[in-house]
C-alpha positions as CSV (number, residue, x, y, z in Angstrom):
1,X,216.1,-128.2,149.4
2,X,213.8,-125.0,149.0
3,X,216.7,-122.7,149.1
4,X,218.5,-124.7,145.9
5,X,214.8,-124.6,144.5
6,X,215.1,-120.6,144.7
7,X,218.4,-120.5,143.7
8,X,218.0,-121.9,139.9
9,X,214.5,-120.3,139.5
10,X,216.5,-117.1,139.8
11,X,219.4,-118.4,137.7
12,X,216.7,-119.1,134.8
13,X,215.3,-115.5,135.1
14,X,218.2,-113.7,134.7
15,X,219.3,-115.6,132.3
16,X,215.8,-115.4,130.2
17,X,216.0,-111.5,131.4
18,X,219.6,-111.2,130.0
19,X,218.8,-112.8,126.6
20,X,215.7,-110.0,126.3
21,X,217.7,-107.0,126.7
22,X,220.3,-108.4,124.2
23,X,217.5,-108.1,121.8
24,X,216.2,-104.7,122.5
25,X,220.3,-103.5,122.6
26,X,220.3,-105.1,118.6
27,X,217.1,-103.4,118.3
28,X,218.0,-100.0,119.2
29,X,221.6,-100.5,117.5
30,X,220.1,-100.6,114.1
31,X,220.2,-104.0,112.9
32,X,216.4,-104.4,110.7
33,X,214.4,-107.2,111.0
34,X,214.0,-109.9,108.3
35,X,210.7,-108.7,107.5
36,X,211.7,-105.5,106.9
37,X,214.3,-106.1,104.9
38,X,212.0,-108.1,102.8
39,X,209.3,-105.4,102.1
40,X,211.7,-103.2,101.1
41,X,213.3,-105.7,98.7
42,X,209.9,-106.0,97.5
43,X,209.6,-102.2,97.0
44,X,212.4,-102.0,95.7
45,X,211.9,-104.2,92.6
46,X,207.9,-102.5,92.4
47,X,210.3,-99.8,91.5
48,X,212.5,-101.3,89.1
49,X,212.2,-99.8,85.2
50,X,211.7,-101.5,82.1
51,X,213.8,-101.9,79.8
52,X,214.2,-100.1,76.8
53,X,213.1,-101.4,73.8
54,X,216.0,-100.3,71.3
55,X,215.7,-102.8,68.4
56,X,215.3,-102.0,64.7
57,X,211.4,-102.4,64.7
58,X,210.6,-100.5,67.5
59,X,213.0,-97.5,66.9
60,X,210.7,-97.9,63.3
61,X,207.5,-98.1,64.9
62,X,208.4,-95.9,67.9
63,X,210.0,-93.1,65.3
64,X,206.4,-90.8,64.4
65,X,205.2,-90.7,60.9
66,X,207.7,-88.4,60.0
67,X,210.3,-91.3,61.0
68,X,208.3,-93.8,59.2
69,X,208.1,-92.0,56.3
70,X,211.9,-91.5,56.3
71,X,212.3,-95.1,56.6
72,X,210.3,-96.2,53.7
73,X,212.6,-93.7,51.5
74,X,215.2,-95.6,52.6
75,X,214.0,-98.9,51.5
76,X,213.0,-97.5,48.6
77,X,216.1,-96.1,47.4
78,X,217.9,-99.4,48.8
79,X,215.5,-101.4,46.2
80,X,216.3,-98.8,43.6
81,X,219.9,-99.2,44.0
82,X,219.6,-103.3,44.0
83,X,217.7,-102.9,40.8
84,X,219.9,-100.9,38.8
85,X,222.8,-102.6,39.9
86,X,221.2,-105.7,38.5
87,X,220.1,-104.0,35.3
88,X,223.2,-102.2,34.8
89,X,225.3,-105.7,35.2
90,X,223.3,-107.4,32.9
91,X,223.0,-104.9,30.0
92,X,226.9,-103.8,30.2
93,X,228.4,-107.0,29.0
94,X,230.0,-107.5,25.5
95,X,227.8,-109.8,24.7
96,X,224.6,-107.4,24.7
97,X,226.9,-104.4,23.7
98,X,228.8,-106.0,20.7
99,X,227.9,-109.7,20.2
100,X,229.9,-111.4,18.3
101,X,227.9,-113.5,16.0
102,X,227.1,-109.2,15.1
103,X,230.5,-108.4,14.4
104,X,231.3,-111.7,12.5
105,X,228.2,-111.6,10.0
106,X,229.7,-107.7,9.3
107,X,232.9,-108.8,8.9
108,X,231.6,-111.6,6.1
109,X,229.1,-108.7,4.9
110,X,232.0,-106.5,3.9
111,X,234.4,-109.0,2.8
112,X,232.2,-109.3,0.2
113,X,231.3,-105.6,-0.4
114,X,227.3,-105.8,0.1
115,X,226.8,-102.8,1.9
116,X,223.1,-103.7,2.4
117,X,223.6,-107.2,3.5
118,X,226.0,-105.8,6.6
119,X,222.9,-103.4,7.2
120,X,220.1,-105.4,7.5
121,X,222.7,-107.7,9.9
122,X,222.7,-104.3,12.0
123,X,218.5,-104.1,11.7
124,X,218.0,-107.8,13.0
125,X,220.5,-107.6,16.1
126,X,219.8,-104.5,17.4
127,X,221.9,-103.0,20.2
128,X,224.5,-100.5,20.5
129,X,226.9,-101.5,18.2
130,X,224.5,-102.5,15.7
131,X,222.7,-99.0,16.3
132,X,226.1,-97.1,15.4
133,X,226.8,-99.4,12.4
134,X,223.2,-98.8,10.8
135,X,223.8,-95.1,11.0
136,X,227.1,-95.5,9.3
137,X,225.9,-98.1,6.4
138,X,222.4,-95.3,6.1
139,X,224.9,-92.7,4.4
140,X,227.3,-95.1,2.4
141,X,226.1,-92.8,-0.3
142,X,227.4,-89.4,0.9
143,X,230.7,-90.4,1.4
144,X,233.2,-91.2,4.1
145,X,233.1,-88.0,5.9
146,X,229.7,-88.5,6.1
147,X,230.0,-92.1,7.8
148,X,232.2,-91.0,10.6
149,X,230.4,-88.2,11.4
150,X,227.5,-90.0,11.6
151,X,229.0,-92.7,13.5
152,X,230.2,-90.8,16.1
153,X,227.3,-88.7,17.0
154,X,225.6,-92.2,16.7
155,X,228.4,-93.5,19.5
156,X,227.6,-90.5,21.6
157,X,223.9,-91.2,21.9
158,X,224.7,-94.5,23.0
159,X,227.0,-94.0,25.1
160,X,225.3,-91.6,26.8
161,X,222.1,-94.4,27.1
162,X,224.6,-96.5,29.0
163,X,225.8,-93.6,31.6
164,X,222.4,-93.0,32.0
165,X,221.8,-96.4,33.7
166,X,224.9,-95.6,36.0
167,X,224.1,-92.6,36.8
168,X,220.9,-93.6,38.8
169,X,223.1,-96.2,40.7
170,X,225.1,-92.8,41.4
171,X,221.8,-91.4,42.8
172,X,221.0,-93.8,45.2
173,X,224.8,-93.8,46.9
174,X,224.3,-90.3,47.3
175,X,220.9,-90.2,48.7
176,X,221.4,-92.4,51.2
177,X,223.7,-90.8,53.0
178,X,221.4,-87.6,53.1
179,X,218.5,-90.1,54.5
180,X,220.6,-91.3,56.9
181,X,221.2,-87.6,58.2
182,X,217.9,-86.6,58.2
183,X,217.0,-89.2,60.4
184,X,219.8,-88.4,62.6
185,X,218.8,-84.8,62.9
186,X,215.1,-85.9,63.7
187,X,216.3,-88.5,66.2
188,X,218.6,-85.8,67.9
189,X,215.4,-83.6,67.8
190,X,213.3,-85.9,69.9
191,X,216.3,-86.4,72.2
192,X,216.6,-83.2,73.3
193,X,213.0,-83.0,73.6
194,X,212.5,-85.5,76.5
195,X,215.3,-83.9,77.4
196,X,213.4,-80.6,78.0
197,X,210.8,-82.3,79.5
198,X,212.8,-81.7,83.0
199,X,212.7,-85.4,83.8
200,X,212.8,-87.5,80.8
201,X,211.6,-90.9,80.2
202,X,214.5,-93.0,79.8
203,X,212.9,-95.4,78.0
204,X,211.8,-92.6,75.1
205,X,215.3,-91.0,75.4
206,X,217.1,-94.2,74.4
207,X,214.4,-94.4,71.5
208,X,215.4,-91.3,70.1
209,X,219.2,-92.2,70.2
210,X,218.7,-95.5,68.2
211,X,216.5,-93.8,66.1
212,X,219.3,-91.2,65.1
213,X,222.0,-94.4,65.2
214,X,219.8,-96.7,63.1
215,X,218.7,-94.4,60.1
216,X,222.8,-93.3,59.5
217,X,224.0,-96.9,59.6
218,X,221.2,-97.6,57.5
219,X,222.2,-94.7,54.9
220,X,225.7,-96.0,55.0
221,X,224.3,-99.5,54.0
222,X,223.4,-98.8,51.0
223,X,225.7,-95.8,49.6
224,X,228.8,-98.0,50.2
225,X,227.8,-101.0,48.2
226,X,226.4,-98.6,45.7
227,X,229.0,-96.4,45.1
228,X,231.8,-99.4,45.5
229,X,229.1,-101.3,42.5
230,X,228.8,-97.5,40.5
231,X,232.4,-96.8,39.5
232,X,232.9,-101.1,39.2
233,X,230.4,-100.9,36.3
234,X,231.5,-97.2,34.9
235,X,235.1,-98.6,34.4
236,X,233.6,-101.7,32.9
237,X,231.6,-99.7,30.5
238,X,234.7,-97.3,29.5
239,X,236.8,-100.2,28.5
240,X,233.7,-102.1,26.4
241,X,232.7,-98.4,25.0
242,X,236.3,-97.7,23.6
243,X,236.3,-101.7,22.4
244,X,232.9,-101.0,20.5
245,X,234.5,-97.5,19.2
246,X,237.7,-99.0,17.8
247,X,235.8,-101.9,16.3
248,X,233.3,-100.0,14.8
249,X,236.4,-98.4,12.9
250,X,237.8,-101.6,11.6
251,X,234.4,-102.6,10.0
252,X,234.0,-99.3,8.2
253,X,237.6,-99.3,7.1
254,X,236.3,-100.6,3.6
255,X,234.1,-98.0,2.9
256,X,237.2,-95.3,2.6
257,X,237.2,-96.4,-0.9
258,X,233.8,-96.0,-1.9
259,X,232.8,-93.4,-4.8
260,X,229.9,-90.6,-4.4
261,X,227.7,-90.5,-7.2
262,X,226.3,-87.1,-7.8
263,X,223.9,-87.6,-10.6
């Protein structure tokens, strides 16, 4: 009985014994402990960066004053662009160029040959047309030399009031664009000056990118709706200029046979 006592007491100690040194062979092989593992998971995301913050306000914000500053131009010549766009649609139109309850009181003015009457017509609708008739009717007297030439240098004013409207549209679309690029330049600038910095900032360096990215998209925002709206309206006010031209003509067709006095 004692010696089958013995026997599995030293059956359980090798057995305990064996399981031991299969834990110190794993041990020495390598294989890290749970606890390990976790502290250095744990480090690991201590060590994690941030994330970049690349949106439009921050790469505004983040840009310097010389960015901000660049910005604000932008929005301003956006807002200028919107506004003469607006302006310029509204005023171009036949109905504010050459309205016709204008041309039809001139028409019954010179059916019955009162000069006057078609003229102060002209003074209480004033507009282009009307501007180019008065000066036409003012020298009824001096012959109808006289009327055309004053007609047409009357016509060149105005049309040159209405390209100047256009012509700040043209402004903005070109600006823009040269907005755009100077932010670019300044955004590259700051890039390659975290760059030079020997271990740059990721966060700043992706700021600098955006910040070059943003202000030429921006540029390009405006100057193609504002060139694509600038020659729309041009064209526009080439065909109502040459309309107003020809029936400016046809009004003062009558006064061909009207007699200078020289007293």
């Amino acid at each position: 009985m004692k010696r089958v006592v013995m026997m599995a007491v030293l059956s359980a100690g090798v057995f305990l014994g064996g399981e031991a040194y299969a834990q110190e062979a794993a041990a020495e092989g390598g294989a890290a402990p749970e606890p390990t593992l976790t502290a250095a998971a744990g480090e690991s995301g201590a060590q994690t960066p941030k994330k970049a913050q690349t949106g439009f306000w921050a790469v505004v914000v983040g840009s310097g004053s010389l960015g901000v500053i660049l910005w604000l131009a932008l929005f301003g010549c956006g807002v200028a662009a919107i506004y003469f766009i607006v302006d310029s649609s509204i005023l171009i139109r036949p109905q504010k160029i050459m309205p016709q309850g204008l041309v039809s009181n001139v028409k019954a003015a010179m059916a019955e040959g009162d000069v006057m009457k078609a003229l102060k017509v002209c003074d209480s609708e004033p507009g282009p047309m009307a501007n180019i008739l008065s000066a036409g009717f003012s020298h009824v007297e001096e012959g109808f030399d006289v009327i055309q030439e004053s007609i047409g240098a009357a016509a060149d004013l105005e049309t040159e009031r209405i390209m100047q409207k256009l012509t700040w549209i043209s402004v903005c679309s070109n600006l823009s664009p040269m907005l755009g690029l100077l932010g670019t330049v300044q955004g590259m600038i700051m890039c390659f000056k975290t760059l030079a910095t020997g271990a740059p900032d990721v966060g700043a360096l992706a700021l600098s990118i955006s910040q070059a990215l943003w202000t030429t998209a921006g540029g390009l925002s405006i100057a193609i709706p504002a060139i694509t709206f600038y020659y729309s309206i041009r064209n526009n006010a080439n065909r109502l200029i040459l309309r107003m031209q020809a029936m400016t003509m046809e009004l003062i067709k009558d006064l061909r046979n009207v007699e200078v006095v020289n007293d």
